[in-house]
Every structure is written in structure tokens, then in C-alpha cells.
C-alpha positions, -999 to 999 in steps of 0.1 A, spaced: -449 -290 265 -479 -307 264 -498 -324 243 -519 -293 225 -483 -271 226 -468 -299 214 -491 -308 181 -489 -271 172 -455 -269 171 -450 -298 149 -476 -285 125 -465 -255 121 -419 -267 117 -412 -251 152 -393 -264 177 -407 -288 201 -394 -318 230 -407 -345 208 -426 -361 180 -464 -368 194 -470 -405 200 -502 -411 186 -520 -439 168 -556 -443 150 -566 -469 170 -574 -507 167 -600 -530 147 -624 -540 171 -614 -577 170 -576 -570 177 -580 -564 214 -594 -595 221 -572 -615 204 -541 -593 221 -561 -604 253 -547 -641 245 -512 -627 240 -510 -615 277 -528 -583 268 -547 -577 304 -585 -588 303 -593 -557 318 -581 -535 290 -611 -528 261 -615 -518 228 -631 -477 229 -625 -460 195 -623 -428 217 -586 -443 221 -589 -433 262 -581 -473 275 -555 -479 255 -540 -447 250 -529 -449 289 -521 -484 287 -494 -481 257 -481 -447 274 -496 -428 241 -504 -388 242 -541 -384 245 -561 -385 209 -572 -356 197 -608 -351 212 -636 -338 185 -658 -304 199 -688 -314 178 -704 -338 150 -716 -327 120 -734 -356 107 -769 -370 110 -783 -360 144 -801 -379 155 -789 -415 141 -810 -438 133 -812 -470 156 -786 -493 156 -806 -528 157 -798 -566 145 -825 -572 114 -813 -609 108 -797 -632 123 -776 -655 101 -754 -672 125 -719 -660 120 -732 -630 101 -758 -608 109 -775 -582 88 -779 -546 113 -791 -511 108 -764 -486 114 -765 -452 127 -772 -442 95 -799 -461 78 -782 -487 57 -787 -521 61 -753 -539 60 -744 -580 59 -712 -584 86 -691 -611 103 -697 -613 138 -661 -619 143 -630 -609 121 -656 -584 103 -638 -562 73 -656 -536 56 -695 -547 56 -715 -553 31 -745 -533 15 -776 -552 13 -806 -521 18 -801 -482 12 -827 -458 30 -818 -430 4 -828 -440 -29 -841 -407 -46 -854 -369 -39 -882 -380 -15 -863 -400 11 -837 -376 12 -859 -347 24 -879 -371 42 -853 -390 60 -818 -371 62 -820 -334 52 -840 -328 82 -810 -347 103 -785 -317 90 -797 -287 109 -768 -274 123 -794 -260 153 -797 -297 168 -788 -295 200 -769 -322 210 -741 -319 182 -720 -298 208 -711 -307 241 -693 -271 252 -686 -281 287 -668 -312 279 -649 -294 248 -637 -268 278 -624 -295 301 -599 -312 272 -588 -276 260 -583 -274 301 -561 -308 300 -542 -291 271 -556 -321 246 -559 -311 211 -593 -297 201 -609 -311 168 -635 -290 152 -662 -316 131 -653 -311 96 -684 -338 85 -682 -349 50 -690 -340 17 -693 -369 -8 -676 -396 19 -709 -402 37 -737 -401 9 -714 -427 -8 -722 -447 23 -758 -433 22 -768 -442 -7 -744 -466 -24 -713 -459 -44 -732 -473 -78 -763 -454 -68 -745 -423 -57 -724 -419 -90 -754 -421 -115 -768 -392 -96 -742 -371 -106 -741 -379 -143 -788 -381 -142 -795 -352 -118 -769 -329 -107 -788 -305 -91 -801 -329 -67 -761 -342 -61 -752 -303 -55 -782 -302 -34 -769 -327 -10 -734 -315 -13 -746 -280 -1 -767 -296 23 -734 -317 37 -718 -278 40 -745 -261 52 -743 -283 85 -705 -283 86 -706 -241 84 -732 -236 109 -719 -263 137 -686 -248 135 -701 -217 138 -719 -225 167 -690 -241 183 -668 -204 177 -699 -187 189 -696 -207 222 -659 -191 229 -639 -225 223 -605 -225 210 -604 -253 183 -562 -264 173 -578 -286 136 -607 -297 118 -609 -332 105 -636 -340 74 -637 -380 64 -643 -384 29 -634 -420 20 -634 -412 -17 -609 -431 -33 -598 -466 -43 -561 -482 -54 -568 -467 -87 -577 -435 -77 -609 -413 -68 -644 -423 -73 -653 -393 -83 -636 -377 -110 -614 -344 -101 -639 -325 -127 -667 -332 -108 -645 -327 -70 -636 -292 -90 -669 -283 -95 -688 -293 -70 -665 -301 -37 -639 -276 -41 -663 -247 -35 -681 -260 -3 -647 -266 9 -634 -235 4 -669 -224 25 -653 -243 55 -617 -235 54 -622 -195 49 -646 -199 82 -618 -221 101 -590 -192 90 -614 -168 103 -616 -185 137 -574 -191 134 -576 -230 126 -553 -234 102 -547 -270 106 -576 -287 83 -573 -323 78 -596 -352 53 -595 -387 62 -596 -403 33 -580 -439 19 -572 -452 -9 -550 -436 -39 -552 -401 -32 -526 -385 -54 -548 -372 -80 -573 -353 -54 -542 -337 -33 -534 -308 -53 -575 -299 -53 -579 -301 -16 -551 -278 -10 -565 -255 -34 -598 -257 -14 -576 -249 18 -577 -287 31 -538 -288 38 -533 -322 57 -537 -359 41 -548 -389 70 -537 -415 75 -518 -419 41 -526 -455 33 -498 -470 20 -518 -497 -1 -506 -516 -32 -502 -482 -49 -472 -475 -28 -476 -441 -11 -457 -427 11 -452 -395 31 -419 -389 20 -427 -389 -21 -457 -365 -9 -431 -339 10 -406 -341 -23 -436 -335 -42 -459 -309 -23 -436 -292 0 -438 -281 28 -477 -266 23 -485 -307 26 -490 -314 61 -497 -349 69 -507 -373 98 -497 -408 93 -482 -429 65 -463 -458 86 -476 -491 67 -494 -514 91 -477 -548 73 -448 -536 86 -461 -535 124 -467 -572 112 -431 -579 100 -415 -579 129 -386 -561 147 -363 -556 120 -385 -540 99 -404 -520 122 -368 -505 134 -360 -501 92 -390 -476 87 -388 -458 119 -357 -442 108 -364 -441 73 -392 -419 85 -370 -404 113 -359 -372 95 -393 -363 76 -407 -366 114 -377 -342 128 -386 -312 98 -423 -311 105 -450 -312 96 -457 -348 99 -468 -369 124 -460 -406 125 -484 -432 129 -499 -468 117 -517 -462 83 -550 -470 95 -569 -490 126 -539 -516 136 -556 -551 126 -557 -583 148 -527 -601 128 -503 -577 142 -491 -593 174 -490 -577 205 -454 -581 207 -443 -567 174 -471 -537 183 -452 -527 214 -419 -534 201 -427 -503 176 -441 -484 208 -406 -488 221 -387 -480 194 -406 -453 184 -406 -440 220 -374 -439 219 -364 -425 187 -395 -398 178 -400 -390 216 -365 -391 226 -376 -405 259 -385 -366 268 -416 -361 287 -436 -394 276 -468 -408 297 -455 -440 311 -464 -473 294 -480 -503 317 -453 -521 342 -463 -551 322 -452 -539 292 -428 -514 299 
């Protein structure tokens, strides 16, 4: 099987050779710090996963077919430089305070988006789904060729205007003017509909969509499930009855935090697979969600990233706690979010191992690095 074969048949509880071997990735700081645990100099950190994914024997990552945000970005520039901080403009206006070095999430210190104006001035115009660099057909043709899994862009909703505008900012505007928050929620769907539209239009075969929504917190969403009723559920339900048009029924949401109280919404909005299940100090777990949800819960994720800094024992624990969720279906195992730099290298490829071993059976895996094998 390969790797495409492979991810449908675990998605869907059919037989397959073997669990996928997959991860989301690394914080950018955790390769160079690997790199002084023997990890060779030669080996980067590319959150396309390519590098690394051959170097740890990993199936390839799923590769995305288009991008349904802000086209263009804005430029990416240093505004300040504060030594071992810096303030930068991202790719999407805001001006955020980081650590040059063992950075965790940044902090906001200047939104672009502030009200009506600067959202039709500045960001409405960067969702036309007509831009024409949001899909790259000939590259999307040579993955599906490779057998790789085929991600349709699934954008965001509320995830990215949170980061737009502030989560303070962006909360007052649905309680002061809701029209103008179901405005830019329409917007946000408008641009998802008509890229994947394009993208079907253009003859390629997606296997999922993925949307990112980082919505919630450890206590729960940030925006109440009245308001994600109201206002989300339909737009959803825009995208998911195009994907089952176009036979993608695979549609997952990125989203940390607590998500407990927003699962049984998205799957009535046809959003039917939770990533990467954070386990957090709330304690989730893909195991509780499959007792709970069933089998309509499909989920890609859910193996706590402490435990990766444990050590051995542990690792080998939850491996085959999760072992018999991972044989049903449905599920695919991996680290709960970006690996972080206090995971050692050893304890990382110990769970490569072990995991090799136990979800792959040692059937048909890419070989890992002589150095590491």
C-alpha cells in the first residue's frame, strides 16, 4: 500500500499493512539543539516535514493543494530590534514581540485590523478566491502521482481573525456589531468555497481538508457554542456539503486547547476529525473521545508530547495503551502538537522505534538514517 491507500484505509476502519507513521513536526528551535545530540548538521528544520520525514523513516506528510488565506501576505520584516527579542511583521499584518531563541507563542503588540475600514481596506480584498497563486495544479498532480495524501485548504473561520485582530478585540465585535463579525465569517467561507472549487474545477483528486481554528483554551472555547451555532456552524456546513460533493469525506480542524464542548457542533457541521488532540492539563485523550463519540469521531493525534520527554518506559506504556484504538481505525497516532526542544533526541527516536515496530509492524516502512537506525 502506499501512503494515500494507506491513510484511506485507516480512516475509513478497513484493512490496511500498517498504522501511518506520521508526526506534526518540530518547534523551530528543537533541531538545532538535536544538532548537539548527534543529530547531523546537515539535517534542517522545514515545517513542510520533507528533511526530516526521510531522515526518521516517516511516511511523507500530507501535502496541502491550495491556501485559503490572505493572498498575498503581507511582508515579513524585523520592526525593532531589542536584542534577544525582536518585534516583526508577520505574514499577516500583526506586529508581534518574540524571543529570538526558545520563542513560545509571540506576543501581540500592533493589530492592522482594528474596525470596518481596515478590514475592506486591507484584508477582504486578500480573500478572492480568483488570486492566482493560491493553487499550484502541477505540483498537487505530481504528490497525487507519488501516491501522498492530497489536502484540500480548509482556511479558517474564527481561528485567523482572532489572530487578526486580537482575541479581546475580536470578542467585543461579536457582542457590539455582529453583522460586521458574520461579515468576516462569510468572507473567511466565501474564499474557502471558491478555492476548493477551483481546485475540483482543475480535475485533482483531494483524500481531506484541513481548516485551523485555534479557538479554544484549557477551559474551553473562546467563543461560546451559541455564537459557533449561529454563526460558524452554517459556513461550515457550506464547505463540507461542497467537499461531499467532490467525495472528500475526510474533513479535519486543527484546533488546541479544551475542545470537548465544540466537538459535537463540528460534527453536526460535517467537520468529523479532531487534530492533534492536545492532551493539556484538561486531560484529553483519544480514547475517552472514541467511548464517547463513536466511531463517527475520526481523529489524528492525541499521543502527549511530556511523555516523548519521559523517557523509554513511558513512551513504550502509551504506545500500547493506544495500540488497540490505533488497530480499529479511525485514528492515527501521533505527538500532540510540534515536538519541543526538551525532548531529547534519544527518547524521540526511541518512540520512532517503538512505534515502528508496534503500529507499523515493521511492514513496508521507509528506512530510518544508518545513524539512527
Amino acid at each position: 500500500m502506499n501512503t494515500r491507500e494507506r491513510f484511506h484505509a485507516q480512516m475509513h476502519y478497513q484493512p490496511r499493512d500498517r498504522s501511518l507513521i506520521w508526526d506534526f513536526n518540530f518547534w523551530r528551535e528543537t533541531i538545532p539543539i538535536w544538532h548537539e545530540q548527534g543529530l547531523p548538521k546537515d539535517i534542517k528544520h522545514d515545517y513542510t516535514g520533507a528533511g526530516t520525514d526521510e531522515f526518521f523513516g516517516m511516511d511523507p506528510t500530507a501535502r496541502w493543494t491550495g491556501y485559503a488565506g490572505l493572498c498575498p501576505g503581507f511582508e515579513v520584516k524585523v520592526i525593532e530590534d531589542r536584542g534577544d527579542h525582536e518585534i516583526i511583521q508577520q505574514d499577516n499584518g500583526v506586529h508581534v514581540l518574540r524571543k529570538k531563541f526558545m520563542s513560545s507563542i509571540p506576543q501581540h503588540v500592533r493589530h492592522l485590523l482594528v474596525d470596518r475600514a481596515s478590514w475592506r481596506e486591507h484584508y477582504k480584498p486578500r480573500l478572492d478566491p480568483a488570486h492566482p497563486s493560491r493553487i499550484n495544479a502541477q505540483r498537487a498532480k505530481e504528490h497525487s502521482a507519488r501516491g501522498d495524501v492530497l489536502l484540500l485548504s480548509g482556511g479558517s473561520l474564527y481561528g485567523s481573525l482572532r489572530d487578526w485582530m486580537g482575541m479581546e478585540n475580536l470578542s467585543l465585535v461579536v457582542y457590539d456589531d455582529p453583522a460586521w463579525f458574520e461579515e468576516m465569517v462569510t468572507t473567511m467561507a466565501d474564499c474557502v468555497v471558491g478555492t476548493i472549487q477551483r481546485t475540483i474545477d482543475l480535475g485533482i483528486q483531494a483524500d481531506a481538508c484541513g481548516i485551523w481554528e485555534d479557538m479554544c483554551y484549557n477551559a474551553g472555547p473562546l467563543l461560546s457554542p451559541k455564537h459557533f451555532k449561529k454563526y460558524l456552524v452554517p459556513q461550515y456546513r457550506r464547505i463540507t456539503d461542497l467537499l461531499h460533493r467532490a467525495n472528500v469525506d475526510v474533513v479535519w480542524v486543527d484546533c488546541d486547547g479544551c475542545i470537548d464542548h465544540l466537538i459535537p457542533l463540528w460534527l453536526e457541521a460535517g467537520v468529523n476529525c479532531m487534530f492533534p488532540i492536545e492532551i493539556g492539563t484538561w486531560g484529553a485523550d483519544p480514547i475517552k473521545y472514541r467511548q464517547q463519540f463513536g466511531r463517527d469521531l475520526l481523529m489524528v493525534g492525541g499521543f502527549d508530547k511530556h511523555i516523548l520527554m519521559a523517557g523509554p518506559a513511558a513512551i513504550d506504556r502509551e504506545i500500547q495503551r493506544l495500540t488497540p484504538l490505533v488497530e480499529e481505525g479511525g485514528y492515527i497516532p501521533l505527538a500532540d502538537h510540534r515536538v519541543p526542544p526538551d525532548v531529547p533526541l534519544a527518547h524521540y527516536v526511541h518512540y520512532l522505534k517503538s512505534a515502528r515496530r508496534v503500529w507499523g509492524k515493521n511492514t513496508n516502512l521507509r528506512p530510518m538514517h544508518p545513524s539512527i537506525a
